[in-house]
N, C-alpha and C positions, 0 to 999 in steps of 0.2 A: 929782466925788465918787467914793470909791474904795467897789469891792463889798467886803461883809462877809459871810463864813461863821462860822457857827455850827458847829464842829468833833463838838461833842459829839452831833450828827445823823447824822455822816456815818455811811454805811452799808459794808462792806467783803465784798467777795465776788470772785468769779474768784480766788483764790489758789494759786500755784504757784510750787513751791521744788523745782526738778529740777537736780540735780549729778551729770552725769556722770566718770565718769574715763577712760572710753572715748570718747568725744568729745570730754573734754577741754572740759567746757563747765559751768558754773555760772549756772541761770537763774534768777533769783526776779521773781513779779510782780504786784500786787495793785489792784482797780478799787476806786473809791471814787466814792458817790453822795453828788455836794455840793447845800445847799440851793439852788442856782439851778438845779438840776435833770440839772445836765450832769455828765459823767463825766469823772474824775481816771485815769487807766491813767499806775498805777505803777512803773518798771522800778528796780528793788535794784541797788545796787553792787556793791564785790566784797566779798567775805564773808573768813573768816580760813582759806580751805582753800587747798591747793596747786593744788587745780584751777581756784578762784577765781584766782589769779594768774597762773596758766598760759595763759586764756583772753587775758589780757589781753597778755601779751606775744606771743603767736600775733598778736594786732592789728598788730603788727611788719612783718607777713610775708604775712599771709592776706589775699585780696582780699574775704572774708567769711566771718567765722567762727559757726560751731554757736549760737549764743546770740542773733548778729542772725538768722541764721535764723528762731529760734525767735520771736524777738521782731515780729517779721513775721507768721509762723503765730498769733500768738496774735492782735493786733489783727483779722485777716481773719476769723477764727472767734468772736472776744469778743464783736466788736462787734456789737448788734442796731439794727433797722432803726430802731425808736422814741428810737436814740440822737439825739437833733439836735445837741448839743454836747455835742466833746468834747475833752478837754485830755490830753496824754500828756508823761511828765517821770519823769526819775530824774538821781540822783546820780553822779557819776564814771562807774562804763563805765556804769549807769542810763541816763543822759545820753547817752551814746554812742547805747545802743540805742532810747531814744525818737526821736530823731531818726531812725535806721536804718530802723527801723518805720514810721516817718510817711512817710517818702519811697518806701519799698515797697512799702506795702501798697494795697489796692482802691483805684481814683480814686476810690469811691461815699464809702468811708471817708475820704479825704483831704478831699471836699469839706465834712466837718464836721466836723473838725478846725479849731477856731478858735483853739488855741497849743502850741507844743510847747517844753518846759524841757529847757534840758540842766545842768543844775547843776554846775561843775568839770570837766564829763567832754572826751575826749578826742575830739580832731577825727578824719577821714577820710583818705585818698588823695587827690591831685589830681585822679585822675580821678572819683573820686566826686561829688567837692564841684565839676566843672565838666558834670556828666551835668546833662542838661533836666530828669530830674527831681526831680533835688537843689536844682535853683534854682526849680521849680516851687513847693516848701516852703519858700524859704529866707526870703520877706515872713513867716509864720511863727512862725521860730525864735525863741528868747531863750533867749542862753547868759548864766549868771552866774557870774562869777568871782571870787573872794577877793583881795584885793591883791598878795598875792606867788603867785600860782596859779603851780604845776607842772604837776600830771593837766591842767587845763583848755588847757591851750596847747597839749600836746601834739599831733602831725600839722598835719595842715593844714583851717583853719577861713576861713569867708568870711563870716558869719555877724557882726553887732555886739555888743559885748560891754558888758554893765551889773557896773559892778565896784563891790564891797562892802567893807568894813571887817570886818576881824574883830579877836576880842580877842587873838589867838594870833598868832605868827611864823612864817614860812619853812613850811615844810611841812603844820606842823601845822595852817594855815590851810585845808587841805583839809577838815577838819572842818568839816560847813554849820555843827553847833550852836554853831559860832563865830562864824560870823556874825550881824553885830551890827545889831537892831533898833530901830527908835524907833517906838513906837503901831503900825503898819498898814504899814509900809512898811520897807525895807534903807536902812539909813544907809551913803550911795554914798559912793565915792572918785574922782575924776576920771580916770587909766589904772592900768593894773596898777602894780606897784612896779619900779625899775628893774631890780633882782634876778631878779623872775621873768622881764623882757622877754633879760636876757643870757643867764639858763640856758635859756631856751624855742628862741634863735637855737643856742646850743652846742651843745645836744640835735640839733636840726632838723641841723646843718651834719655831725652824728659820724652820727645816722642816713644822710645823702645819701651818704658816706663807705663804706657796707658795703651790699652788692647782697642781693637780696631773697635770695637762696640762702642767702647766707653767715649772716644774719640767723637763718635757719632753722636751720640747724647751732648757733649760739650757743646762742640758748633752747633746743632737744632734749637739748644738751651740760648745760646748767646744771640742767633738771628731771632729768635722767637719773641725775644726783647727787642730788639730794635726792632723789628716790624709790630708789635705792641704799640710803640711810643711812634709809631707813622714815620718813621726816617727812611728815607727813599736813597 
């Protein structure tokens, strides 16, 4: 029998929406107390600013960027001791940084941790996703993904993937509220679409292709222009 919440309960507190441009960081993030009593710690995607996406292409290059920092900082400080369960998940880099966060922060915290969501979001480094305490998490995880996923494939994942159905095509399927339900549960697809598995390998192969350096010159050259031309 599958658990049921009552939405219209839930409670919503810890909220913080901190965008820097001097760090180059975009963080949003919100706790939510569900009827079985345990705690939902929500990490936000990317939002529509330039610093939101800037963050994200720094994931390119950076071995840990201002945002899983932060995402880290918050779990060790949110969390109180009367937590016994608790669940951590967000969307796109959301996703990124629940997981970043889970595998970071206090063991005290980790050991009540009973699931962490990454919704579409983007995987890790090799060396992350093969550190002890990446796999200490990784029984854990539950990444879900849209049929033809882009965001979600991206980097490198070890993690099993639960793939959905959505109403939308190719990119636009990055939209969760596309994804398609029936009563209580995600109306599954057996693997990704072929589409996203050849862009995901294309991607991967043109990444391995350009050195972390040069990676870093790319995105600094590309924002350096839009913020040139004042595009916010």
């Amino acid at each position: 029998m599958g658990i049921f919440f009552c939405f219209c309960n839930a409670q919503l507190f810890g909220y913080i929406n901190d965008i820097s441009k001097e760090e180059q960081s975009q963080f949003s993030v919100v706790c939510v107390r569900l009827d079985d009593k345990s705690i939902y710690v929500s990490f936000s995607g990317t939002d529509n600013t330039i610093v939101g996406w800037r963050e994200n292409f720094n994931m390119g290059y950076l071995s840990e960027t201002p945002g899983q920092l932060k995402a880290v900082d918050y779990l060790n400080h949110m969390v109180k001791e009367d937590w016994k369960k608790i669940r951590v998940g967000g969307h796109s880099k959301g996703g990124n940084l629940s997981v970043y966060a889970s595998v970071k922060c206090d063991r005290n915290i980790q050991k009540r941790i009973v699931k962490v969501y990454s919704n579409d979001g983007p995987g890790f480094s090799e060396e992350m996703i093969q550190s002890k305490e990446y796999q200490r998490m990784l029984p854990k995880i539950k990444t879900i993904l849209p049929e033809s996923s882009i965001v979600g494939m991206l980097l490198e994942h070890q993690e099993k993937f639960e793939v959905v159905k959505s109403s939308q095509s190719g990119i636009q399927q990055h939209d969760a509220m596309s994804w398609e339900v029936l009563g209580n549960h995600f109306v599954h697809a057996v693997t990704p679409a072929n589409q996203s598995l050849l862009a995901n390998q294309a991607i991967r192969e043109w990444i391995a292709l350009i050195p972390r350096e040069k990676r870093k010159e790319i995105v600094e050259a590309v924002f350096q222009i839009l913020d040139a031309a004042g595009i916010e």
